[in-house]
C-alpha positions in Angstrom: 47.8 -26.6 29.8 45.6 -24.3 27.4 42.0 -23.9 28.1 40.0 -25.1 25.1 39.2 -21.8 22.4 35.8 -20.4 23.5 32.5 -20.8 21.3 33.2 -16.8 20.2 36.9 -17.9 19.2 35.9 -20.7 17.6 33.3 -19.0 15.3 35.7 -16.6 14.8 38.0 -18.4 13.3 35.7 -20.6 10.7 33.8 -17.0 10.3 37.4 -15.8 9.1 38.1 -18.6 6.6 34.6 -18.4 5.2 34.6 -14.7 4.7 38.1 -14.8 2.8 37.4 -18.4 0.4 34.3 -18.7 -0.1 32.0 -15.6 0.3 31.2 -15.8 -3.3 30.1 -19.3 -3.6 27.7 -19.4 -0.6 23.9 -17.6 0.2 25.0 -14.8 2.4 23.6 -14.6 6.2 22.6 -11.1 7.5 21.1 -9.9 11.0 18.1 -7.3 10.4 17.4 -5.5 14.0 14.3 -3.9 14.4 15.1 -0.2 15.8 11.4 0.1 17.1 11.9 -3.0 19.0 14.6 -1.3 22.3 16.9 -0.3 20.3 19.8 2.1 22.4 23.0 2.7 21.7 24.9 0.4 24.4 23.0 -2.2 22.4 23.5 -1.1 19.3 27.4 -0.7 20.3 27.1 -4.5 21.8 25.5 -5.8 18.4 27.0 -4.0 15.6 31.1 -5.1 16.4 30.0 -8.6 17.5 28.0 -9.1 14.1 30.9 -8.2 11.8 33.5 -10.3 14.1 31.4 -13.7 13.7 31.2 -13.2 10.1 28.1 -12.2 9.4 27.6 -10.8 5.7 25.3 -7.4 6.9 23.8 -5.6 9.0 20.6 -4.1 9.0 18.1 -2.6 10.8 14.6 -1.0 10.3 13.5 3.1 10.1 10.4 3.3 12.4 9.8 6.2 15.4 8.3 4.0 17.2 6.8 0.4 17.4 3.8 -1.0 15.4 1.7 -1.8 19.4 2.1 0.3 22.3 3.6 0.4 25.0 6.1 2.4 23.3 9.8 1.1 23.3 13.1 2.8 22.5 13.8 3.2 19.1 17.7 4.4 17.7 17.7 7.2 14.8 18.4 5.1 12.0 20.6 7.5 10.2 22.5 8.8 13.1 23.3 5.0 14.3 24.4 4.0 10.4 26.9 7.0 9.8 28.4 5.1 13.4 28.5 2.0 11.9 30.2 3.4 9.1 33.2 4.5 10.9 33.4 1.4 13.5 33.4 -1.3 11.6 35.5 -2.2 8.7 34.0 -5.1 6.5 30.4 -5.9 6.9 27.6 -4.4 4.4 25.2 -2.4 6.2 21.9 -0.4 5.4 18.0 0.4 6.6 15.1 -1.9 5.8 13.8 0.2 4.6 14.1 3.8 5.1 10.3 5.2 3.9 9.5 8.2 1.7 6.0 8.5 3.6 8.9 10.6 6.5 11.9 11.1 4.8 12.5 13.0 2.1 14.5 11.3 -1.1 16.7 14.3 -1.8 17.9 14.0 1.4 18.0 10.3 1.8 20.1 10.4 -1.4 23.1 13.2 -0.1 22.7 10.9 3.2 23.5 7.4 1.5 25.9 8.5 -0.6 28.1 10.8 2.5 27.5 7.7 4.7 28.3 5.3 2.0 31.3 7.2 1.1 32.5 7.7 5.1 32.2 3.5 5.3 34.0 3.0 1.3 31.6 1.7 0.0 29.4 -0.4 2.0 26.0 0.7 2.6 23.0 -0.4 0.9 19.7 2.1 0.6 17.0 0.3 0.8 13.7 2.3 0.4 10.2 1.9 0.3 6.4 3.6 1.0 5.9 3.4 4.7 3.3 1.6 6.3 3.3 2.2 9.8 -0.4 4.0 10.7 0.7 4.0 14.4 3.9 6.3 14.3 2.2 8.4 11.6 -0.7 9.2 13.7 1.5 9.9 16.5 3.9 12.3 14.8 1.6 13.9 12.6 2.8 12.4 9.2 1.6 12.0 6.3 1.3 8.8 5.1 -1.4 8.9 2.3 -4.1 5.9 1.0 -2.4 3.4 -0.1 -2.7 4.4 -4.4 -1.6 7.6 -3.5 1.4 6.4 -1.2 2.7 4.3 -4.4 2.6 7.0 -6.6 4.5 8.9 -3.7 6.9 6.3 -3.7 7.2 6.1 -7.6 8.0 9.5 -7.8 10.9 9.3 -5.0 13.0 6.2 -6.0 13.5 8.0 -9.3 14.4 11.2 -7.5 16.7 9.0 -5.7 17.7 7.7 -8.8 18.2 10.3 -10.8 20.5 12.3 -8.2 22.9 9.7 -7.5 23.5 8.5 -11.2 23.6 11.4 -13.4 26.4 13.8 -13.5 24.4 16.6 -15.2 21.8 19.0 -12.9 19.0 17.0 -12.6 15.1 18.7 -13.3 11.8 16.9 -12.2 8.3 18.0 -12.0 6.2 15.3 -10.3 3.1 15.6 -8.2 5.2 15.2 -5.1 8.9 16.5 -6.1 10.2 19.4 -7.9 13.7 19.2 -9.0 15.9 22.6 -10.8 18.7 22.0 -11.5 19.6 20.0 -8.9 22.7 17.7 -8.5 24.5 16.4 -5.5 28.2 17.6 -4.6 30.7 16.1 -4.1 29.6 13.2 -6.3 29.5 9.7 -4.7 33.3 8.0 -4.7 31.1 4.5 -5.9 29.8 5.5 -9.8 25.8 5.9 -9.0 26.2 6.0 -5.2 25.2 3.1 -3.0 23.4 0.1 -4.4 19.5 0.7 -3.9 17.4 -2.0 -2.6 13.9 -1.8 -2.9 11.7 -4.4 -0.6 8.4 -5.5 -1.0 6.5 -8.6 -2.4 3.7 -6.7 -5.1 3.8 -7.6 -8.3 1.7 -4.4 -10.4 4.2 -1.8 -7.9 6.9 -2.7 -6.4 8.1 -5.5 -8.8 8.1 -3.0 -11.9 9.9 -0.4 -10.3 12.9 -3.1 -8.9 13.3 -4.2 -12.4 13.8 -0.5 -13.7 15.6 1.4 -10.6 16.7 -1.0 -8.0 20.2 -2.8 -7.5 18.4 -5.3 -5.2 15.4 -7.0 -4.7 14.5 -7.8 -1.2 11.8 -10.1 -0.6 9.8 -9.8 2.5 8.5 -13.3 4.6 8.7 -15.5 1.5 8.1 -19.4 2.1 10.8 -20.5 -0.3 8.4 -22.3 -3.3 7.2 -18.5 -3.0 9.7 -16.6 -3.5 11.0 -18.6 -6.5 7.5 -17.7 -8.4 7.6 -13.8 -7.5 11.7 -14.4 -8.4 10.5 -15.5 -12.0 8.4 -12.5 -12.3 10.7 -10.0 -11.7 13.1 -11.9 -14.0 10.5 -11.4 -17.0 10.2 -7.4 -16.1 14.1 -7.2 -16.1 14.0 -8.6 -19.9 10.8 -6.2 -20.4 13.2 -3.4 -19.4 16.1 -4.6 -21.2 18.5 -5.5 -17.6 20.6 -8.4 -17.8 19.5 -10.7 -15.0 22.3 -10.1 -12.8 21.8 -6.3 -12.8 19.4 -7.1 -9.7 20.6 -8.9 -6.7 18.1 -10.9 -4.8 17.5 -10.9 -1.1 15.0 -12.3 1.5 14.1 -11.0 4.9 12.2 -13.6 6.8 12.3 -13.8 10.5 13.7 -15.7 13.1 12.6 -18.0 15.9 16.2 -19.4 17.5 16.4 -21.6 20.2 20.0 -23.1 21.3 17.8 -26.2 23.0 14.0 -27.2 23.0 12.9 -25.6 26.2 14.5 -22.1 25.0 12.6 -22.7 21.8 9.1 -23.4 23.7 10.1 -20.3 26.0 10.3 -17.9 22.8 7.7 -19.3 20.5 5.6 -18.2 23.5 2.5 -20.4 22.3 2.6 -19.9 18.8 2.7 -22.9 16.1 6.2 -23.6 14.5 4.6 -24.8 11.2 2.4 -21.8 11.1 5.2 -19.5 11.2 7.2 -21.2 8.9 4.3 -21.6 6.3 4.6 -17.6 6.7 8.2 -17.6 5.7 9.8 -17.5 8.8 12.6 -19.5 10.1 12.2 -21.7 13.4 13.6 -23.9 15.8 17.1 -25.6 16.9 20.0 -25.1 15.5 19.6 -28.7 13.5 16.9 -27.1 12.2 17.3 -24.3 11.5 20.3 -25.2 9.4 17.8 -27.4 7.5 15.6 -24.7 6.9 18.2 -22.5 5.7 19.7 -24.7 3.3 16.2 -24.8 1.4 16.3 -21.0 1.0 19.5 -21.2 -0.6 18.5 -23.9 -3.1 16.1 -21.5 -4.3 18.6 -19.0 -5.7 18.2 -16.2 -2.7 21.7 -14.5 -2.6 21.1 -12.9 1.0 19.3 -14.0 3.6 18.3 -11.7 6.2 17.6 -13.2 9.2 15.6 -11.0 11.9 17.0 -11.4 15.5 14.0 -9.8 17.9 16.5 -11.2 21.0 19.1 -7.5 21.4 20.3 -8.4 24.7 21.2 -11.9 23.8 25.0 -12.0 22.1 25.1 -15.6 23.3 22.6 -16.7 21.2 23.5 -14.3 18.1 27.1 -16.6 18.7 25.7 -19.9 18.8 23.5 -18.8 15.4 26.9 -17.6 13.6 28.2 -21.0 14.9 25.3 -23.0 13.2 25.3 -21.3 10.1 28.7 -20.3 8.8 
C-alpha cells in the first residue's frame, strides 16, 4: 500500500494547477524576506527553490547592510544573491524591496537589472526607492541626506533609471545629483525598456507623482485594506493627469505576516503583542482560517500582488502549510 502524498506534494500539485489555469484571474501571493534579518546563503538556497515549487507568484527580499536594532545579524548582498536566483530557478518573479539610491548608484542599478533580468528571461522586477535606514548609514559612512533633500535625490535617480533603460539614443542629464554624456547602456535589455520598475512607498506629494509618471508598479507599503483603496484612487487620478492608461501601473501591497499553523504557535510568535493592533497597521495575523479571511479582503480591494513578509527563515514547514492555505 502507498503512503498517503505528503503536505509538500500535496501543495505541489494544487500549486501546479493554479499556476498554469488560473494565474491571471487570482491576487497573486509573494514571500518578501528581509536580508537584514539572518539572511545566509544555506538559507537563502533552502528558501528560494522551495518558494517557486509551492507556487508562490515572487520572491523578494529587502537591500539593507545591516538591521534597523543592533545586535547586528547576517545580511545576504542583495544583488549577488538575485543574479543566483536568476539562474536557479525557472518561473517565479523576483526582485529587491527596494534597492535605495541613498547607497546605490542608479546607473549601476540600471546595467545590473537589466544583465540580471536578462540572465533570468525576463523576470526580475526593480524596485527602488530613497533609503531610510539611519542605523546602517551611520555605520558605513553613507550618505543619506534630510529627508527634502533625499526625495529630490531620489527624483533625480528613477529618471536616470529611466531614461537608460528606455531610450535607445545616448542619454544626457544634468541634475544636482547625476551627470549623464552621452550615456547609454550596451547591450540593450532583451525586454523593450528593461525590467518592470516598482517604486514603493505610501506619500502622496512624492512618491505617488513619480509612480504615475516612471513606475511599472506601485507597491504599497502596510496598507489596512479601506487604505489602500483611497491612496489606490489617488494615484489613479495622477495616471489620467499624466496621460497613462490605468493599467500601465500594476498595483502591489507589502504588509507583513504573523502565521501560526495552531493557536499556541500564534501566542508563541505574536510574543505579547495585540493581533487587532497589528492588523489595524496593515498587517496580516493569525491561523490559517484566518488568515485566509484576511487575505481574501485584500484582494476584494483590487491589490494585484500581495507580498506577504515571512520574518520565520528557518521555518520551510510553516512557509508549506502557508502555500497550502492560500493557493
Amino acid at each position: 500500500m502507498r503512503p498517503p502524498p505528503s503536505l509538500l506534494q500535496r501543495v505541489r500539485a494544487v500549486a501546479k494547477s493554479r499556476v498554469c489555469a488560473n494565474a491571471e484571474t487570482l491576487m497573486e501571493i509573494a514571500i518578501m524576506i528581509e536580508g537584514q534579518d539572518g539572511l545566509t546563503w544555506p538559507r537563502w538556497q533552502r528558501i528560494a527553490p522551495l518558494v517557486e515549487e509551492l507556487g508562490f507568484a515572487a520572491l523578494f527580499r529587502s537591500d539593507h547592510f545591516t538591521n534597523q536594532e543592533p545586535p547586528d545579524k547576517d545580511s545576504l548582498e542583495l544583488w549577488v544573491s538575485l543574479t543566483w536566483l536568476a539562474s536557479n530557478t525557472r518561473r517565479i518573479e523576483f526582485g529587491s524591496m527596494v534597492t535605495p539610491f541613498s547607497f546605490r548608484s542608479p546607473i549601476f542599478t540600471a546595467r545590473m537589472g537589466k544583465d540580471v533580468d536578462d540572465l533570468s528571461n525576463g523576470r526580475l522586477v526593480l524596485g527602488i526607492g530613497a533609503g531610510w535606514q539611519v542605523r546602517e548609514h551611520a555605520l558605513f559612512g553613507l550618505p543619506l541626506l534630510p529627508l527634502g533633500e533625499r526625495m529630490d535625490r531620489f527624483s533625480e535617480g528613477v529618471e536616470v533609471v529611466h531614461s537608460l533603460l528606455n531610450s535607445t539614443a545616448p542619454v544626457d542629464f544634468n541634475g544636482a545629483y547625476y551627470q549623464l554624456q552621452g550615456a547609454q547602456l550596451l547591450p540593450r535589455p532583451q525586454r523593450p525598456g528593461g525590467p518592470r520598475l516598482l517604486i514603493g512607498g505610501n506619500g502622496l506629494k512624492r512618491t505617488l507623482p513619480l509612480v504615475a509618471k516612471y513606475a511599472g508598479e506601485w507597491n504599497a507599503v502596510y496598507l489596512a485594506p479601506d487604505r489602500f483603496i483611497e491612496v489606490n484612487a489617488h494615484l489613479d487620478d495622477l495616471l489620467r493627469a499624466e496621460g497613462r492608461a490605468l493599467g500601465a501601473v500594476r498595483r502591489s501591497l507589502m504588509n507583513g505576516l504573523v502565521f501560526g499553523r495552531d493557536d499556541a504557535q500564534l501566542r508563541e510568535r505574536l510574543r505579547g503583542r495585540d493581533p487587532a493592533e497589528l492588523q489595524a497597521h496593515g498587517s496580516i495575523v493569525g491561523t490559517p482560517a484566518a488568515v485566509k479571511e484576511q487575505v481574501a479582503r485584500v484582494a476584494e480591494t483590487g491589490v494585484a500582488r500581495l507580498l506577504l513578509q515571512w520574518f520565520e527563515q528557518d521555518d520551510m514547514a510553516g512557509l508549506e502549510a502557508l502555500a497550502h492555505t492560500l493557493l
